[in-house]
N, C-alpha and C positions, 0 to 999 in steps of 0.2 A: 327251449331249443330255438336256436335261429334260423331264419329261412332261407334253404340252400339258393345260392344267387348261378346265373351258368357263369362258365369259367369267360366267355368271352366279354360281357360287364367287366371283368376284371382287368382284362386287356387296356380297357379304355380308362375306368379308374383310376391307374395307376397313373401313367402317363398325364391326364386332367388335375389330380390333386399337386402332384411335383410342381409342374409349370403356375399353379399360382400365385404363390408368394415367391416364386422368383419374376415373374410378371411386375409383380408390386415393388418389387425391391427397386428393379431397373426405374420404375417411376418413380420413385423418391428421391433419386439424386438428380432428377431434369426437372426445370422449372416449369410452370403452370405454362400452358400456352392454351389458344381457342381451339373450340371444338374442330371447326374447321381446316385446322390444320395437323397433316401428319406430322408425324417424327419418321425421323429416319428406319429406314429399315435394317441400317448396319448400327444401330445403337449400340453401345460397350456392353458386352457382359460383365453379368455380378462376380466377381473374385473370390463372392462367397459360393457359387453354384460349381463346386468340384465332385461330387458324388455322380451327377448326374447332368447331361448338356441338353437341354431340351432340344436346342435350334436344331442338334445337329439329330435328335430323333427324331423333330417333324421331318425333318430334308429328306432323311434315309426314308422315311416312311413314307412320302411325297413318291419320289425315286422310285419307290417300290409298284408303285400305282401304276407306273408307267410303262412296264416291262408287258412281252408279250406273251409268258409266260400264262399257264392259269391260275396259278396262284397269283399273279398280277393283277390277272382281270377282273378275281376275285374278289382284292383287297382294293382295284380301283371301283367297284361297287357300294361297297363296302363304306369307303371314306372318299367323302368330297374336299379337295383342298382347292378350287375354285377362290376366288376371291372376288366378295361382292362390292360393285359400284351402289351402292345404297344412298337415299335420300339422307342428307341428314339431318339432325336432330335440331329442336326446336324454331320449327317453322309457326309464325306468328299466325295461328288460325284465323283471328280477328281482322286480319290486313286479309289474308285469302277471301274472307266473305265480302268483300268490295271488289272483288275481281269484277263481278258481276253487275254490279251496281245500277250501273247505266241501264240494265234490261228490268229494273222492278216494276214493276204494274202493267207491264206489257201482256199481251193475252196470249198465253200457250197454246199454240197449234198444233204442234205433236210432241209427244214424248215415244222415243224409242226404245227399248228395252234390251241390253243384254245381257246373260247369263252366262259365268264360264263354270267348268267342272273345276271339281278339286285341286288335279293334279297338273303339272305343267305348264299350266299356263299362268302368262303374268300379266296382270290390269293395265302394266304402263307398257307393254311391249306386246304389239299385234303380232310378230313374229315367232312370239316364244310359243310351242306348242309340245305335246308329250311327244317324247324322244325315247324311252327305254321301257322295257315287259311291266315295271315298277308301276310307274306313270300311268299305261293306257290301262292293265290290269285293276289298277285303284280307282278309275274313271268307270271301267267297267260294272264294278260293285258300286258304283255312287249316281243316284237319284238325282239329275240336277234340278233346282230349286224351278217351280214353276214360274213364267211369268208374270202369269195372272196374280200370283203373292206379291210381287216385288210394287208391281203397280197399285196395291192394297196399301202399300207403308209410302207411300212418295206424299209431301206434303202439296203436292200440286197436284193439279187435273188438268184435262185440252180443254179450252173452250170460257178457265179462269184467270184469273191476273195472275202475275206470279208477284208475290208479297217478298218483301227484304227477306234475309238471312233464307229462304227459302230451302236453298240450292245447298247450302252449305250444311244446314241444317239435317236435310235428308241427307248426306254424304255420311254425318256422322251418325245419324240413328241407325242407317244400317250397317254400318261397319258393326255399332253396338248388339244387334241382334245374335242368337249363338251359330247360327245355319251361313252367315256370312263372317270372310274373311276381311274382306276389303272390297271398298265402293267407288268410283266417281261419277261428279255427277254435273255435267258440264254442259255451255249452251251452244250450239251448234254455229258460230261468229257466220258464216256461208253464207246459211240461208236467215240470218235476223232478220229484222225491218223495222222500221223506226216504231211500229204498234203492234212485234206479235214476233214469238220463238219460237223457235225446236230446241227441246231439251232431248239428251243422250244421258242415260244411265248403264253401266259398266259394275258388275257386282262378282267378285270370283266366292265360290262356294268352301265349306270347309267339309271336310268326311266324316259324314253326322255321325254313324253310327259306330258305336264302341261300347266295350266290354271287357269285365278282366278280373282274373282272380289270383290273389293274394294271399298265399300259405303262409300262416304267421306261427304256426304249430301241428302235431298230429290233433288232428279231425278240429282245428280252428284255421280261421282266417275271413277272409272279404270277396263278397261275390258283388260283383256290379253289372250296368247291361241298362244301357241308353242311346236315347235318337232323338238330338239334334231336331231335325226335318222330318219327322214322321210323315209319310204319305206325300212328300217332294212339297208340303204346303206351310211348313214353318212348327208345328207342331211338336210339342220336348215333350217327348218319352224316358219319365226316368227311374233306376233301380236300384238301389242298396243294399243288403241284404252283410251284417255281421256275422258269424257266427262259432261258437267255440270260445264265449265269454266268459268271466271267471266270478259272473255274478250268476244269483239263483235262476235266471232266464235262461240264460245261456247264450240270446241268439238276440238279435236288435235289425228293424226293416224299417225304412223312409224309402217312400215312392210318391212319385206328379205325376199328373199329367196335364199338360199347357198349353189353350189353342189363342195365339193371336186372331183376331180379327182386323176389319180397315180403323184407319185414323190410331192406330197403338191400344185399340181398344182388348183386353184379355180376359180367357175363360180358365180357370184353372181346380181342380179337384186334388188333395192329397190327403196322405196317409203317415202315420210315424208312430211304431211301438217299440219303446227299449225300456226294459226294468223301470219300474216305479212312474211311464211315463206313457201314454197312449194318447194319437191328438188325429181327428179326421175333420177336414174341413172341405170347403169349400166356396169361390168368390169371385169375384166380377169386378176388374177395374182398371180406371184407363188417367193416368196422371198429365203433372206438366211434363209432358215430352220434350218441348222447345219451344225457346225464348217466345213465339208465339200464338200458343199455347193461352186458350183463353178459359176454358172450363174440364175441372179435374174432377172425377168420382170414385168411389166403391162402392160395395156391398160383398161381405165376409159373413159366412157362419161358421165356428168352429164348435167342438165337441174334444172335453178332454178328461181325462183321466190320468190322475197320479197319485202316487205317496207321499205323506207328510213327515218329514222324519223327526223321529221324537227320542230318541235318547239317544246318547254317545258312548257308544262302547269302546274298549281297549282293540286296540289293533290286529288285525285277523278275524273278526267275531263282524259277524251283520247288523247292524242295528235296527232298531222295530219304525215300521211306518204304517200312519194310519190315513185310509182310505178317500180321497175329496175327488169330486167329480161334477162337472159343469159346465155349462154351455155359455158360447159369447157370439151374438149379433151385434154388428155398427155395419154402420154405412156413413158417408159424408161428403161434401161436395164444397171444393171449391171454386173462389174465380178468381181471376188475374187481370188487373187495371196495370194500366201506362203512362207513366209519366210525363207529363210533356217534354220534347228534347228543344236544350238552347241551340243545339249543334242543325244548321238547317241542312247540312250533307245529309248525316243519318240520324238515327230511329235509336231513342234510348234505350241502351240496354236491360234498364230496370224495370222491374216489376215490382208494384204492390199487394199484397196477395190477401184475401179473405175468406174463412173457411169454416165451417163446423161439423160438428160429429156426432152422434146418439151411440150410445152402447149399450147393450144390455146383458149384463150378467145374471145367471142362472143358477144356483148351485141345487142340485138334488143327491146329491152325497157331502155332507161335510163333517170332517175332522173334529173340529167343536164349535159353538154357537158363536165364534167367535167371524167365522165365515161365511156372509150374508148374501143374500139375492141384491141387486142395485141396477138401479140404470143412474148413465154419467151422459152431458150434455157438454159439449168444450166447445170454444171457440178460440180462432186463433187470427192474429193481423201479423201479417210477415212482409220485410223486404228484400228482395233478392237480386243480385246481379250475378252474372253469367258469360266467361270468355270462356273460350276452349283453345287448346296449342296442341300441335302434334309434335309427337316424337317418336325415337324408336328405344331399343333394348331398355323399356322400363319394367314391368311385366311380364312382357312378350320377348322374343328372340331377332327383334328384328322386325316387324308388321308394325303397321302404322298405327299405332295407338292417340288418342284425343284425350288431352290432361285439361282437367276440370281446374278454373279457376274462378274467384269472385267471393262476394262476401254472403253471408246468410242470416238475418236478423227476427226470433220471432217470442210473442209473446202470446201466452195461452191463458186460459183461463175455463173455469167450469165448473159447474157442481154435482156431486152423488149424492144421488139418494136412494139409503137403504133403510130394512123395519129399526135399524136402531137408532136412526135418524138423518138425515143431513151435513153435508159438509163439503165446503170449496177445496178446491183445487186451483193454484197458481203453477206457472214454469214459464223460464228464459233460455234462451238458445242463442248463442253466436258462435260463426264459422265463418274465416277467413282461409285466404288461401293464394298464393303469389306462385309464379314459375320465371326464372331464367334459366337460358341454356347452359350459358355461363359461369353460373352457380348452384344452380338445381331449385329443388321443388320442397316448401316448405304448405301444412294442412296444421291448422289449429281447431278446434271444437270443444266448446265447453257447453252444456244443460244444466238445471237445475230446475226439479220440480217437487210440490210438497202441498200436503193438504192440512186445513185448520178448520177446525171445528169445534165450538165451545169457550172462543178467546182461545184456544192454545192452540201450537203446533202438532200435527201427528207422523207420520212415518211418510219418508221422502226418500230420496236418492239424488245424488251427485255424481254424472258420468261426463267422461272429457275422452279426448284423443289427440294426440299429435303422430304425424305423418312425414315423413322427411327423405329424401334422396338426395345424392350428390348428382353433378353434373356428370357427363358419360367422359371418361377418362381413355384415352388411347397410348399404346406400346406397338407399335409397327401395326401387327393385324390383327392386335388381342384390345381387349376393350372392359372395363368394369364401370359397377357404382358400388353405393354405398345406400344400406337403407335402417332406416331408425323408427320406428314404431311404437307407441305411447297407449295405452289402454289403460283407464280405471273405471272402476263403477265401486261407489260408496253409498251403503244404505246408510239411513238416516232414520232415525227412532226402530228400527229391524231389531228383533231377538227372537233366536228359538222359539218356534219350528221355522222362519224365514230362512233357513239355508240353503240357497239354490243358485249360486255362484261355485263355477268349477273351475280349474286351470289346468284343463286336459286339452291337450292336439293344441288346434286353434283359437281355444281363448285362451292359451297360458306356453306350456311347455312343449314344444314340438318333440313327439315319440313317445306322449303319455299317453296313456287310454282314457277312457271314460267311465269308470265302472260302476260310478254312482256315490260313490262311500267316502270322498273329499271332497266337502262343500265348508262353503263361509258365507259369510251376511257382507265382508265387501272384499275388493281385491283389487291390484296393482301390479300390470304387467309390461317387460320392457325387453324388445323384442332387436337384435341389429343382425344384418345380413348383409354380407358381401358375397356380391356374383361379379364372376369373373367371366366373361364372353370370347370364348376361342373360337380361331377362323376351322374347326375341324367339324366334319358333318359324317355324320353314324347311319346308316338305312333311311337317308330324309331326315334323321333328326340331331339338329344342332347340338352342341356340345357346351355346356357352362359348369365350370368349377366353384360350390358353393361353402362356405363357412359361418356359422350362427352361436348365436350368444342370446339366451335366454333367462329374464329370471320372472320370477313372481311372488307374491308376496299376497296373501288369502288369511284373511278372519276366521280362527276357528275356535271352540271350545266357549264360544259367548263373547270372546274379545270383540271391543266396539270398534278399533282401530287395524289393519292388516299389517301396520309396520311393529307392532308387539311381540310377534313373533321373527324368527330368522326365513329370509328366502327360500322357495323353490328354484335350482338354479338344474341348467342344462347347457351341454356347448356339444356341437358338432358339425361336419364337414362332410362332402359329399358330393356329388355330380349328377346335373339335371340333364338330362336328353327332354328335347321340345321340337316338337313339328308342329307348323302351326296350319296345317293342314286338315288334321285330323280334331275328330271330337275332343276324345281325350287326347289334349297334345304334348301333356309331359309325362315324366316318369323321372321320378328322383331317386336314387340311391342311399341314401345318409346312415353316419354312424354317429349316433348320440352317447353323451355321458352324463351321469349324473350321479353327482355328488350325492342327496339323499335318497336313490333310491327310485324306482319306479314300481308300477305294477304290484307284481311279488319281491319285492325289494332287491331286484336285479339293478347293478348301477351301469349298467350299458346296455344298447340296441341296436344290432342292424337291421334297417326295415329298409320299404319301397311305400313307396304314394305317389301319386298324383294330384295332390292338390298342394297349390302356392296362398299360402294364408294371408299375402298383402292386396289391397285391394282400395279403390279410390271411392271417394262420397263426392255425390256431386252436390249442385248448390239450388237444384230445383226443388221448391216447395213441397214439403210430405201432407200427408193429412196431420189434422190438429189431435196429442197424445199425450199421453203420461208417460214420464221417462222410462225408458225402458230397465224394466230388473228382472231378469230370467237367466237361467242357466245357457241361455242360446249367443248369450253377450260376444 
């Protein structure tokens, strides 16, 4: 059964799906021009858009807003057709952080602190304040963030120098936080002096707290229930809760709970049980936050449980799994050295980075002897560089987001040792990453890591990624891109029972489930989406027409390679509502299809989520690892 949608979703649906490829159409016969520049707003209509006029539905629907009628007042509630003056896109962060320049190693005399609420108000405009029952009622139900938090994350103090990138740095670590929307973080020009500033910090909050459930069927669906800002001090409270699953559990739960501390330092406790898989852990760790950033640590213990699957049954029928269970401690600590800079302006970007790691695995349930106790030692030498550029509608709806760029170079090494003996471990890593406005945003990554033992090779893995966007495209007040997405992960010497690669939701097909019972040893997924950004706003949340195209391609049955068999393929369309206000700030509508089959061999689905599966890597230093191979890919 599908899940009844209300009738007013539909309202807006319809309308949002029509006008996008006529959107597109009208841009394909006008030539490239810069971002910064509009088109016209009496551009020619498509000669092909005779069913349906969109212009002439916004206008009406504009029009209708206006009237003094109630239904007017109603529907100008309803829908914002405002048109926003927005920053735009591809501002050179790297030139921004020299704004400052002139005041580095001067000694901070004050820093000021302000916090705004949720709702109504805007960081760049002192004047904007909550105006409507919406606004202060939502400000009402929301915690604002303490100050004493915000001055916890600034990478400065009164009374210290303020060090390069300083200023810029904090701007964007707290934009990155979930309790924060948006930051500035500026030095007060007034009152400088040639040896000492006043800094001003500016932070608007988001509406931590959110919840929501999802009827996917009679007595199934998804419960959720999370906070952002727990206790107004930065604190993620979070809930998951599946249930009405169509494997022998029936029901699947992942919950955190996360308390930042000062300097980015974090406490965090979780929980995760779904068929064949239980894992509780808990850890302590504080990374390279920023380019100045001199010393990274952890300490992790987990605790897990799961099933080993050992034979392959005919389709419909469960297959048998046998019981492994085991505990994993590490901890590790890096440090980060500085290049000398030729440039006597600034301060080299680069970092050289050194790091190692202990782990100790445990096993007190295992499968067969073939599953051993070990402790592994790694070490890694890494080189890093690190811009950042803002922009808008990549992501996000419009909020100012910071697009990671820079190269990432590391090399590992280490040895395990368990009772059946010894053996290295090698891996390489490079990740590159370039942005223009003008052309958009291209993410390369490729790993490779493998252990030898005995003069030969033994079982490794091969994971890469590519990441791609077009530039932000404009049609009067409608806006799109283009996005392209690349995942593989290829085991290497892997055979039965190693199958624990899925191409469910967000490692593969969007509107699959996860039920447990399609795994492979490697796989290959490729992911394109086109968002289409309309000037139209729903209760606060923005309106974007979306279209995707999925396939994948997963090793089953013992095959060594994932292209032996025919694709997993999926295509579907649909409309995102986003506030970027609120915790949860989307909600997607989409109708998927597919060719072979989903689930219980249904080849279509209308569903609802809120979660957007693209998502950016940055180029700051991890701890030293084994490539990763898990179902979590």
């Amino acid at each position: 059964m599908l899940t009844r949608l209300p009738r007013y979703f539909l309202f807006v649906l319809v309308p949002v799906l029509a006008l996008a490829p006529a959107g597109a159409a009208v841009a394909q016969q006008q030539p490239a021009v810069r971002d910064t520049v509009r088109r016209p707003a009496t551009a020619p209509v498509d000669s092909l858009r005779r069913g349906f006029d969109q212009q002439r539905f916004l206008g009406g629907l504009k029009a209708y807003t206006k009237r003094k009628t109630i239904l007017g007042k109603a529907a100008s509630v309803l829908f914002n057709f405002t048109e926003r003056r927005e920053e735009q896109g591809g501002l050179d962060a790297t030139l921004l952080d020299r704004q400052y320049d002139r005041h580095n190693y001067k000694v901070v005399r004050r820093v000021d602190v302000k916090t705004l609420d949720a709702f109504g108000f805007n960081i760049n405009d002192s004047t904007r304040v909550p105006r409507n029952i919406l606004e202060k009622g939502g400000n009402a139900l929301h915690i604002k963030t303490a100050r004493r938090k915000i001055r916890k994350l600034l990478l400065f103090r009164p009374g210290e120098e303020l060090k390069p990138q300083s200023l810029a740095e904090t701007e964007r670590l707290l934009r990155q936080t979930n309790f924060i929307l948006d930051a500035r973080v500026v030095v007060n020009e007034k009152t400088s002096t040639k040896d000492s500033v006043d800094i001003k910090v500016i932070t608007k909050d988001v509406f931590s707290i959110s919840g929501g459930l999802q009827i996917r069927d009679v007595g199934a669906g998804l419960l959720t229930l999370r906070d952002k800002n727990f206790l107004a001090r930065g604190h993620d409270f979070r809930n998951r809760l599946d249930y009405g699953l169509s494997n022998p559990q029936g029901w699947q739960y992942e919950g955190s709970y996360t308390v930042p501390l000062r300097n980015y330092l974090g406490v965090q406790a979780r929980y995760r049980n779904q068929w064949q898989y239980e894992e509780a852990g808990a850890s302590l760790y504080r990374g390279f936050v920023s380019v100045n950033t001199r010393y990274a640590y952890a300490l992790n213990v987990t605790r897990f449980n799961q099933g080993i699957q050992r034979t392959f049954p005919e389709d419909g029928t469960i297959p048998e799994f046998d019981p492994m269970g085991y505990t994993v401690a590490d901890a590790w600590v890096g440090r980060a050295f500085q290049p000398r800079s030729y440039d006597l302006g600034y301060e080299n970007p680069a970092r050289v980075i050194v790091a190692t790691r202990a782990i100790r695995t445990d096993y007190y349930r295992r499968p067969d002897p073939t599953f051993q106790s070990s402790n592994t030692a790694l070490f890694s030498l890494g080189y890093s560089v690190r811009r950042y550029y803002k922009d808008r509608y990549l992501f996000g709806f419009g909020r100012t987001e910071d697009v990671p760029t820079g190269s990432l170079l590391t090399f590992t090494s280490g040895y395990d040792v368990n009772p059946t003996g010894g053996r290295s471990y090698f891996a390489g890593r490079v990740a590159l990453a370039g942005f223009n406005p003008l052309h958009g945003y291209l993410y390369v990554n490729g790993e490779y890591g493998r252990f030898y033992r005995y003069g030969g090779w033994q079982e490794g893995a091969f994971s890469s990624e590519i990441l791609a966007f077009t530039r932000l495209y404009h049609t009067g007040n409608w806006q799109w891109r283009h996005f392209f997405w690349n995942r593989s992960i290829i085991g290497i010497g892997r055979q039965p029972p190693n199958l624990v690669l899925s191409i469910a939701g967000d490692r593969g097909l969007r509107g699959m489930s996860d039920d447990g019972i399609l795994r492979g040893t490697s796989r290959f997924v490729l992911n394109y989406e086109a968002n289409v950004f309309t000037p139209v706003s729903f209760l606060g949340f923005r309106v974007a027409g979306i279209a995707w195209v999925d396939a994948a391609w997963l090793s089953t049955n013992g095959r060594p390679s994932p292209f032996q068999g025919k694709p997993y393929t999926g295509f579907g369309m649909g409309v995102r509502l986003r506030n970027e206000y609120l915790a949860i700030n989307t909600i997607q509508l989409l109708f998927g299809f597919y060719p072979q089959g989903i689930d219980d061999g249904r080849g279509t689905r209308l569903y609802q989520t809120s979660r957007t599966i693209y998502r950016f890597n940055d180029f700051s230093f991890g701890q030293p690892s084994i490539v990763r191979y898990d179902s979590g890919l």
